[in-house]
ZADRENRO-8736 format. One line per 10 residues: their letters; for each residue y, x, z of N, C-alpha, C. Coordinates in nm, 3 decimals, padded with zeros to 5 digits. Layout:
% ZADRENRO-8736
a	Y,X,Z,Y,X,Z,Y,X,Z ~ ...
***
This chain:
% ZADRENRO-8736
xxxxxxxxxx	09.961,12.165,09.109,09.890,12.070,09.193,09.741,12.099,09.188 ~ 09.698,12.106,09.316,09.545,12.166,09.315,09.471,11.965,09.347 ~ 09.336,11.963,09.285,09.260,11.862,09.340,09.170,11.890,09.397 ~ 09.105,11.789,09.520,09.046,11.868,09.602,08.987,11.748,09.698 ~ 08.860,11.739,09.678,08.767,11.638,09.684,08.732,11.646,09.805 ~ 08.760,11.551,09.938,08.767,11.562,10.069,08.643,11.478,10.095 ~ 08.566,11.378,10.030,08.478,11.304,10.075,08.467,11.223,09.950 ~ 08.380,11.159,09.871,08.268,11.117,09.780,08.405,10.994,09.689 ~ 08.471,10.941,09.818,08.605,10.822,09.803,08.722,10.899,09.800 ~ 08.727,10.978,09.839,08.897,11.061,09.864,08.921,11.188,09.777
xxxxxxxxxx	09.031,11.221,09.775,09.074,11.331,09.712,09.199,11.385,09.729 ~ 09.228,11.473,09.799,09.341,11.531,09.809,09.432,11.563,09.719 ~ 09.526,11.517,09.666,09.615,11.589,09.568,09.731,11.692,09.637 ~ 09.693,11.782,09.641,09.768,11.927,09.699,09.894,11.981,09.629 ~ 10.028,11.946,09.671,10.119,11.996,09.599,10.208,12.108,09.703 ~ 10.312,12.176,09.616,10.385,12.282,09.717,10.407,12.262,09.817 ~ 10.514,12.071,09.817,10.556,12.027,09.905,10.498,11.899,09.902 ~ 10.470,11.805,10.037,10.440,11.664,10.032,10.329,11.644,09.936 ~ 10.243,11.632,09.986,10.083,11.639,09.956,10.059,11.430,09.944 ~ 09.980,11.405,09.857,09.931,11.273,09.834,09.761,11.281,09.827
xxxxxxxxxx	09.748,11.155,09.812,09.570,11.100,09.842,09.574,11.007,09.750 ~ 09.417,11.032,09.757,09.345,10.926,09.641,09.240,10.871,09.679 ~ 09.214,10.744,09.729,09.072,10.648,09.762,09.034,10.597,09.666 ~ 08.917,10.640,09.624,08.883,10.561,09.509,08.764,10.476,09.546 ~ 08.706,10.330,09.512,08.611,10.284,09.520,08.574,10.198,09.412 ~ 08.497,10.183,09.369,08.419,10.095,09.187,08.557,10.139,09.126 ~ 08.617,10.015,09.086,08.748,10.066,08.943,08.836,10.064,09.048 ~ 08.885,10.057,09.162,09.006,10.035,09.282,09.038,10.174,09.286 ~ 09.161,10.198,09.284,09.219,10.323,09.311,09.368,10.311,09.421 ~ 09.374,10.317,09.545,09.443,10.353,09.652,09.528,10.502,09.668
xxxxxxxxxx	09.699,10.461,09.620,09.708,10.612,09.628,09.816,10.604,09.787 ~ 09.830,10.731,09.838,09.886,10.698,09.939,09.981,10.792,09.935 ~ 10.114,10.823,09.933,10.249,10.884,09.902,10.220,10.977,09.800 ~ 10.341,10.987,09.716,10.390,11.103,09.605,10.419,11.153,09.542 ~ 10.450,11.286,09.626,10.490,11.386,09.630,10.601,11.341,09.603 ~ 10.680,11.455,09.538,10.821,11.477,09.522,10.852,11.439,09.354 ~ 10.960,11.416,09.313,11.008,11.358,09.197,10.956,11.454,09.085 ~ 10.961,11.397,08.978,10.794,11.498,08.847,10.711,11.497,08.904 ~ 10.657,11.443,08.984,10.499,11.506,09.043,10.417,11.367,08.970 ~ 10.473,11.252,08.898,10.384,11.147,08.792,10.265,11.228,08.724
xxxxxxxxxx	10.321,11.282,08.636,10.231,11.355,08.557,10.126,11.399,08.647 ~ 10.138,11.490,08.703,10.000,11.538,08.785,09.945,11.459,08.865 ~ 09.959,11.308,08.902,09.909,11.226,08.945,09.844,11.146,08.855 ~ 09.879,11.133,08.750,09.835,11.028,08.638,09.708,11.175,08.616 ~ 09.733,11.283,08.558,09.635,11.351,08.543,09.539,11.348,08.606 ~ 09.509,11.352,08.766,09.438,11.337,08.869,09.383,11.222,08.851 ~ 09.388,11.111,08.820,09.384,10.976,08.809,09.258,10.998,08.673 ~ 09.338,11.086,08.552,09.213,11.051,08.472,09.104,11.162,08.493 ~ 09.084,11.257,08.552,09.036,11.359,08.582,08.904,11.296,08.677 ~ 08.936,11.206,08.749,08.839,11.162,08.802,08.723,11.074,08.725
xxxxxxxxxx	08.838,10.967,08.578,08.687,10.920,08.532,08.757,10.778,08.514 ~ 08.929,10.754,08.570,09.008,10.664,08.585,09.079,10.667,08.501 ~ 09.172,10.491,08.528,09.282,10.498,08.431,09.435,10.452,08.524 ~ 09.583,10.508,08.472,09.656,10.453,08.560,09.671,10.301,08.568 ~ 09.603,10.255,08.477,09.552,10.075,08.480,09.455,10.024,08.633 ~ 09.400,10.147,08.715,09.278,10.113,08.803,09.344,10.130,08.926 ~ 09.499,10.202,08.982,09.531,10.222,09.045,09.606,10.101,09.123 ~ 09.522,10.007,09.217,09.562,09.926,09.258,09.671,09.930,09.344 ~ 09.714,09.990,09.431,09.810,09.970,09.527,09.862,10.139,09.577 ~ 10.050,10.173,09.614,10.095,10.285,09.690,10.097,10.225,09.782
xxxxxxxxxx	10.077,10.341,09.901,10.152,10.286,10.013,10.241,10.443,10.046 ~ 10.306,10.366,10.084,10.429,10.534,10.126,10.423,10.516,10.248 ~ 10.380,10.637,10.310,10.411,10.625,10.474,10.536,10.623,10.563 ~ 10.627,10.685,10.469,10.771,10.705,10.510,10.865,10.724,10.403 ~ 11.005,10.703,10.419,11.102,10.729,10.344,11.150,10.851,10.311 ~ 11.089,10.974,10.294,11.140,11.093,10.232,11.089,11.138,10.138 ~ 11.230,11.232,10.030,11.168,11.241,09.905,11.032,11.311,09.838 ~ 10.958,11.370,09.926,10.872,11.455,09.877,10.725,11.369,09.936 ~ 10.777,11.225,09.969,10.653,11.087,10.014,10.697,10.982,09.920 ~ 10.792,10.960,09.875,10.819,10.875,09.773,10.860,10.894,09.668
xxxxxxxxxx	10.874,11.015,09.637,10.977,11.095,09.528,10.938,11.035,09.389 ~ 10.792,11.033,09.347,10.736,11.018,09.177,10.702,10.859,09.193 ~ 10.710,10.785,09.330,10.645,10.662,09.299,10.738,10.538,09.183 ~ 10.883,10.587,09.120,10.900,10.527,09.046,10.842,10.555,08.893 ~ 10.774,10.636,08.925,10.719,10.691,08.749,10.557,10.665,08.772 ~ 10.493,10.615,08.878,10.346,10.584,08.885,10.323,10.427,08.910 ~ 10.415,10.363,08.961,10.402,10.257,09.008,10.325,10.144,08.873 ~ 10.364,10.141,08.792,10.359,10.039,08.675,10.280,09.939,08.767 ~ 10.164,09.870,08.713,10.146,09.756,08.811,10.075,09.777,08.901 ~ 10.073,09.872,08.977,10.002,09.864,09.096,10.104,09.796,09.227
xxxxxxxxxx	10.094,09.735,09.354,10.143,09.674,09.451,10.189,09.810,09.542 ~ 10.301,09.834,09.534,10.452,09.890,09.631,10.424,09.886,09.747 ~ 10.384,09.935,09.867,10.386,09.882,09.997,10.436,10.008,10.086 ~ 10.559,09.957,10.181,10.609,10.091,10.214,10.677,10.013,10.368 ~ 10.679,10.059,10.490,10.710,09.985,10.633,10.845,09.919,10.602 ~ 10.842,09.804,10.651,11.009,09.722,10.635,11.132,09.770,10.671 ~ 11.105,09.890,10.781,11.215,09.989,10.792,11.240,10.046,10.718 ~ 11.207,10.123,10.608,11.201,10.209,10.537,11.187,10.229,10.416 ~ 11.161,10.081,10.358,11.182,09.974,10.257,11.310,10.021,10.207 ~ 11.445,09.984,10.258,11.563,10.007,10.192,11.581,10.143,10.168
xxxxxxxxxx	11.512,10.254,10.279,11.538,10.385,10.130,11.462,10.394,10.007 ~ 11.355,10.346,09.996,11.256,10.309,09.850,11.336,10.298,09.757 ~ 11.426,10.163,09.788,11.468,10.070,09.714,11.600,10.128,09.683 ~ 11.685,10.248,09.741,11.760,10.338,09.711,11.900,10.225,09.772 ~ 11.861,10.162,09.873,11.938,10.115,09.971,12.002,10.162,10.071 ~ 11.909,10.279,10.117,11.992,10.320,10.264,11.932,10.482,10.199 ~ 12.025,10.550,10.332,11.967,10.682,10.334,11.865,10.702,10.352 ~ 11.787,10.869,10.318,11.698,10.869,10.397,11.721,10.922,10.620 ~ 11.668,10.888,10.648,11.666,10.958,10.759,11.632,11.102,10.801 ~ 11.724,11.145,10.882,11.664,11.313,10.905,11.765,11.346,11.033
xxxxxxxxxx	11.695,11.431,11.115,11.787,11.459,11.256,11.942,11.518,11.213 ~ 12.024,11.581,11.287,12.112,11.643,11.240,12.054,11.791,11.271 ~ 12.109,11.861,11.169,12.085,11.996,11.171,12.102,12.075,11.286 ~ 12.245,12.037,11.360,12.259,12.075,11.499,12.160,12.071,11.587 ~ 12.093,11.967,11.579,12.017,11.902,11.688,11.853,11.958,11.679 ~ 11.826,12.080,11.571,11.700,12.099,11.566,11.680,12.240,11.642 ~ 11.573,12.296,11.734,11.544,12.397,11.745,11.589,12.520,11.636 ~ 11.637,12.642,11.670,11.671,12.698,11.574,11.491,12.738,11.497 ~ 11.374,12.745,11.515,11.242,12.772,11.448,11.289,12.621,11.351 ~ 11.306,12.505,11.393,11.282,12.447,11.291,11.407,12.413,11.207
xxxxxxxxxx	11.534,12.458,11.268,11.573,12.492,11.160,11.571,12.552,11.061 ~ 11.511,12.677,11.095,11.485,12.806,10.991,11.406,12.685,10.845 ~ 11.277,12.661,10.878,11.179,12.562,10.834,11.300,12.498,10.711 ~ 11.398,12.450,10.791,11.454,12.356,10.694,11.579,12.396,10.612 ~ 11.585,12.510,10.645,11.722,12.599,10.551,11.635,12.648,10.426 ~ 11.493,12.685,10.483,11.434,12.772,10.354,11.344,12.646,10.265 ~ 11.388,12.527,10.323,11.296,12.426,10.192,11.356,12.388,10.050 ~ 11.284,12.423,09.919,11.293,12.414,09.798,11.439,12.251,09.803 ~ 11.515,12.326,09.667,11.604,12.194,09.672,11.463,12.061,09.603 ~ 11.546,11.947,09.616,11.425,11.856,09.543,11.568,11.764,09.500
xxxxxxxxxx	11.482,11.698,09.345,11.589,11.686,09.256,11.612,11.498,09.341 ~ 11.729,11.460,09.304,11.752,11.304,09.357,11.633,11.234,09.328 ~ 11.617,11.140,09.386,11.497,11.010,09.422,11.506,10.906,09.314 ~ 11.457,10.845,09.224,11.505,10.718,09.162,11.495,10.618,09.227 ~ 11.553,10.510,09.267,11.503,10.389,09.303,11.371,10.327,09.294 ~ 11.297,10.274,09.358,11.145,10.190,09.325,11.128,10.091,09.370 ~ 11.115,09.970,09.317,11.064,09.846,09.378,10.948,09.921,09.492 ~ 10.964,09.768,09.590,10.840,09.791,09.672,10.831,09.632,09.698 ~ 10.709,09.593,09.676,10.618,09.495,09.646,10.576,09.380,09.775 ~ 10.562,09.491,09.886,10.502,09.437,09.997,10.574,09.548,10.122
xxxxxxxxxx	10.643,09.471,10.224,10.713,09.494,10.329,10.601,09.531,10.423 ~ 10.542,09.649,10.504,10.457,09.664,10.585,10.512,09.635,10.789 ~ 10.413,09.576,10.822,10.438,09.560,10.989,10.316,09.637,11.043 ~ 10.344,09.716,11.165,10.222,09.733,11.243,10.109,09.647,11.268 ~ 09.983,09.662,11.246,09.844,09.582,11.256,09.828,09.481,11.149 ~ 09.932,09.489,11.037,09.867,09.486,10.884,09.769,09.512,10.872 ~ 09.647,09.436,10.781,09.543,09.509,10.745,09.509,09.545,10.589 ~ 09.517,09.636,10.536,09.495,09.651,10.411,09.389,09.680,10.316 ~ 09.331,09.593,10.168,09.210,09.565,10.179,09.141,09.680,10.094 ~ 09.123,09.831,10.138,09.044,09.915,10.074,08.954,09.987,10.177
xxxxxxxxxx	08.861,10.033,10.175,08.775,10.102,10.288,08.723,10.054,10.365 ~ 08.676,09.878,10.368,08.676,09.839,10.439,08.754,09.741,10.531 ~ 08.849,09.777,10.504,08.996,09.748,10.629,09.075,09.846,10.702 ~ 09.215,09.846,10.583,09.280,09.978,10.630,09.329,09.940,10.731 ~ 09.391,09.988,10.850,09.532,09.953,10.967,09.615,10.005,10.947 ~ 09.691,09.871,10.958,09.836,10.005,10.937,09.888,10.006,11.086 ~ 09.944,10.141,11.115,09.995,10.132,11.249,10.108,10.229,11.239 ~ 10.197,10.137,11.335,10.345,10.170,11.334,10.387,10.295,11.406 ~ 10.400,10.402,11.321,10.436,10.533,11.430,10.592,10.551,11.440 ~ 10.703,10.517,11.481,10.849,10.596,11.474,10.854,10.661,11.547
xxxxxxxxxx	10.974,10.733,11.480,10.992,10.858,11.545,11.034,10.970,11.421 ~ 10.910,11.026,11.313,10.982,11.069,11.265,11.090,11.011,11.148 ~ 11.021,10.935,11.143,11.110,10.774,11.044,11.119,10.667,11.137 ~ 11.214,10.589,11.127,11.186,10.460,11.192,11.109,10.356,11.113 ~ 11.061,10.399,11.027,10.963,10.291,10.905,10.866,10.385,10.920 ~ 10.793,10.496,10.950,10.659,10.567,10.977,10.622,10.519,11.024 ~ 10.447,10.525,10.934,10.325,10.470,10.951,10.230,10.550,10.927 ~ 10.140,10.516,10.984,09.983,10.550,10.969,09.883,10.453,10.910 ~ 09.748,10.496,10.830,09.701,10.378,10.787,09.562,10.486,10.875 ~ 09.482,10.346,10.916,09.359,10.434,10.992,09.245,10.291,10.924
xxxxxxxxxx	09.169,10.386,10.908,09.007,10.341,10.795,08.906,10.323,10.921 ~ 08.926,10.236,11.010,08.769,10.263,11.103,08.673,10.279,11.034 ~ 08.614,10.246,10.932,08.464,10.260,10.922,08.477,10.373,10.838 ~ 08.540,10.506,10.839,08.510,10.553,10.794,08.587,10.690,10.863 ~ 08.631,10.675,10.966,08.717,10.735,11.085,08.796,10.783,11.031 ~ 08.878,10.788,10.916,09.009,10.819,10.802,09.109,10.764,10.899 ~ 09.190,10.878,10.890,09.340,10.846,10.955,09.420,10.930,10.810 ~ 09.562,10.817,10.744,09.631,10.884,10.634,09.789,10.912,10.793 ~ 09.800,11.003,10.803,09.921,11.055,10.926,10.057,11.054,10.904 ~ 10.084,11.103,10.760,10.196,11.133,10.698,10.272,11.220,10.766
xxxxxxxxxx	10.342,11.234,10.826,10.459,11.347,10.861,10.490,11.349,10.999 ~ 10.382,11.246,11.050,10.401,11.265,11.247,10.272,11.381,11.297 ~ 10.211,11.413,11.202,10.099,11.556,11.238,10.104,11.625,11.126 ~ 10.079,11.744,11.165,10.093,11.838,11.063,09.956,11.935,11.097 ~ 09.912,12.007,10.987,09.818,12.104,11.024,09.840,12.244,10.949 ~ 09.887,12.343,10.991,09.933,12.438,10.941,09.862,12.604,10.949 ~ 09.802,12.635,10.916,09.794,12.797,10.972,09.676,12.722,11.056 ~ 09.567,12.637,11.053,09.482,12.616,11.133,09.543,12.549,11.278 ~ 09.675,12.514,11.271,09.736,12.485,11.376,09.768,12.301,11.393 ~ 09.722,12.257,11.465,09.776,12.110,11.469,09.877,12.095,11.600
xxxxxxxxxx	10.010,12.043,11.508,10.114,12.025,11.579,10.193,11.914,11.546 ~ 10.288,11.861,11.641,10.388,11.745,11.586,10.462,11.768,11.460 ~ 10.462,11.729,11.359,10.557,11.756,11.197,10.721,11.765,11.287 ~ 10.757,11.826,11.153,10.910,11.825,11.247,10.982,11.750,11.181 ~ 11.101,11.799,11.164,11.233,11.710,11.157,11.216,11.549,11.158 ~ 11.172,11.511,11.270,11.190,11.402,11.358,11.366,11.342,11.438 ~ 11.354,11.241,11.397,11.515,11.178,11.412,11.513,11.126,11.568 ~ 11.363,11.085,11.596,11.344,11.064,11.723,11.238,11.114,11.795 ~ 11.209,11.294,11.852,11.154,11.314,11.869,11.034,11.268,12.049 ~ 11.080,11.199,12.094,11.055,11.068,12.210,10.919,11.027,12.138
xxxxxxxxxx	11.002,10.939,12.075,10.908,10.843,11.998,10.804,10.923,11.845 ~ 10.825,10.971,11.837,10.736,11.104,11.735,10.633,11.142,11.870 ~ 10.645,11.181,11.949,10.578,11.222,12.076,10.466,11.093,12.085 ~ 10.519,11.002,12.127,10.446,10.865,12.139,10.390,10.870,12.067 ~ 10.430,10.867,11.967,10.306,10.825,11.839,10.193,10.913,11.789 ~ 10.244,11.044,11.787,10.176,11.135,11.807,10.032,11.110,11.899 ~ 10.103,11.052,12.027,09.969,11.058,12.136,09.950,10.911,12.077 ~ 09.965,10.838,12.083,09.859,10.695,12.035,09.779,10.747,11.942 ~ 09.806,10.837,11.837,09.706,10.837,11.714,09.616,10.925,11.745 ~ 09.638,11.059,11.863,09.541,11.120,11.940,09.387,10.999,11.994
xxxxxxxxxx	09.460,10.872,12.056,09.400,10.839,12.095,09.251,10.754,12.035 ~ 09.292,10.778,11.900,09.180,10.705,11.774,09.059,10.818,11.806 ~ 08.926,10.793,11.691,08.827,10.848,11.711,08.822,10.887,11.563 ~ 08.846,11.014,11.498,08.866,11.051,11.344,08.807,11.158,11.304 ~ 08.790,11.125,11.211,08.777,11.281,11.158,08.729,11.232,10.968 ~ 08.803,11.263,10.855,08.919,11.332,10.836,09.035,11.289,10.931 ~ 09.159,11.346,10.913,09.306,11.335,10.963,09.356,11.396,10.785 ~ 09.427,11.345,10.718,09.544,11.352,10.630,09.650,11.335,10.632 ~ 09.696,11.484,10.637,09.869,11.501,10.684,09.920,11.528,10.547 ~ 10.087,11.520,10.542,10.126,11.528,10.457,10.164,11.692,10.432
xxxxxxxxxx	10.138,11.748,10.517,10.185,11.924,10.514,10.049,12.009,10.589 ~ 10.040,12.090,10.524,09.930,12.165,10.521,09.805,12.094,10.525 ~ 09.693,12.121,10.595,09.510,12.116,10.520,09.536,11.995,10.609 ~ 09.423,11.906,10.556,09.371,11.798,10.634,09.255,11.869,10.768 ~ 09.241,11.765,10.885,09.205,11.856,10.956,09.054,11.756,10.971 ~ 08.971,11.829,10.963,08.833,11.797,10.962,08.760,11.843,11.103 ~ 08.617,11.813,11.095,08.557,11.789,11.196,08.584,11.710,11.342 ~ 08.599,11.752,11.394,08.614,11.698,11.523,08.754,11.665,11.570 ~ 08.838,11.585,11.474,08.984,11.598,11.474,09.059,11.549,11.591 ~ 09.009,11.470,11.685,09.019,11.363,11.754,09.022,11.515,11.928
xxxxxxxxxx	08.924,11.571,11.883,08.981,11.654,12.027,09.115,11.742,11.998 ~ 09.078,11.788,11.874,09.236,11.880,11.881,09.360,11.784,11.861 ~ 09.332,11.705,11.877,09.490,11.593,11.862,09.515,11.561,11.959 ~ 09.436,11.557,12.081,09.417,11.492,12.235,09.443,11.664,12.283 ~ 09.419,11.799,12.273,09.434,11.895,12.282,09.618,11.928,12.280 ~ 09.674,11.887,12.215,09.784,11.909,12.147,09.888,11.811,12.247 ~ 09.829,11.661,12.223,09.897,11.554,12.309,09.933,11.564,12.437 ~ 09.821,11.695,12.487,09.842,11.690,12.641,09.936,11.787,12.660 ~ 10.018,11.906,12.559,10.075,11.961,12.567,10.245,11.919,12.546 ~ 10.241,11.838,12.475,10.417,11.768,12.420,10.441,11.701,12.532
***
């Protein structure tokens, strides 16, 4: 796990697969999905590396129900507040499946993508604390938003930071190879589309995806760039 200091409050925690964040402000620590199951340790590390304790880490939020976005949050959680979309709640909670298209049904490119991904070991169960709805507001940065993206989950979300033009994306954008494109294995790629273009339509810059680099500068045209193409 690489760390990797995106802005004065944030910090990227960079893993193989399913990448997490860190907002930090006075003793408040905001983490936002992670990673995949074992990935505690290198989060708690990250945590004191900064100057913190896993005592300061006020609140997860998971953007979606898959294992490499919720995978370690039963080994980080201790008392920080659970918050994960009400759809998507019961896979947390090791209630429902997770969601994922059928294999049939994917382009053979993204199938390839998904034949060659690392196994990842089972999920443990995790409380989750707080049920999320679209236009939630959540209290770090100012005033996070949460906004309801489905499509590639039917519980995917976005949390967007106006005052600080932070968009956290999770798995409905991706930035790869310098490339910004729709994330894949989408169950509903319609509505992944949609959401996709609503979050084009914000004014950002960072963008934090859960797969490859966060996309900086001027993020807001290449997302509106992209939108006009799907």
């Amino acid at each position: 796990m690489d760390l990797v200091e995106l802005t004065p409050n944030l910090h990227l925690l960079r893993f193989d697969v399913g990448h997490a964040y860190l907002w930090h402000e006075r003793d408040a620590l905001t983490l936002i999905d992670t990673s995949v199951p074992g990935s505690g340790g290198d989060i708690e590390g990250a945590i004191r590396s900064l100057g913190f304790t896993p005592r300061d880490l006020r609140r997860v939020i998971v953007t979606h129900g898959h294992e490499d976005h919720h995978g370690a949050l039963a080994e980080i959680a201790a008392d920080a507040t659970v918050m994960v979309h009400q759809a998507d709640a019961p896979v947390v909670r090791g209630e429902a499946a997770r969601q994922l298209p059928e294999r049939a049904d994917m382009p053979d490119w993204e199938r390839e993508i998904f034949d060659s991904l690392p196994p990842i070991p089972p999920v443990p169960p995790a409380r989750v604390d707080q049920e999320l709805a679209g236009g939630d507001v959540i209290d770090f940065g100012g005033g996070a938003e949460v906004i309801s993206i489905p499509g590639h989950t039917d519980g995917s979300i976005a949390i967007h930071v106006p005052a600080h033009r932070l968009l956290f994306a999770g798995d409905t954008i991706a930035h790869v190879d310098e490339r910004i494109m729709l994330g894949v294995f989408n169950v509903d790629r319609p509505r992944a589309v949609e959401s996709f273009r609503r979050l084009a339509d914000l004014e950002l810059a960072p963008v934090c995806v859960g797969h490859g680099d966060p996309i900086t500068g001027d993020a807001s045209a290449g997302l509106r760039r992209v939108a006009a193409e799907l």
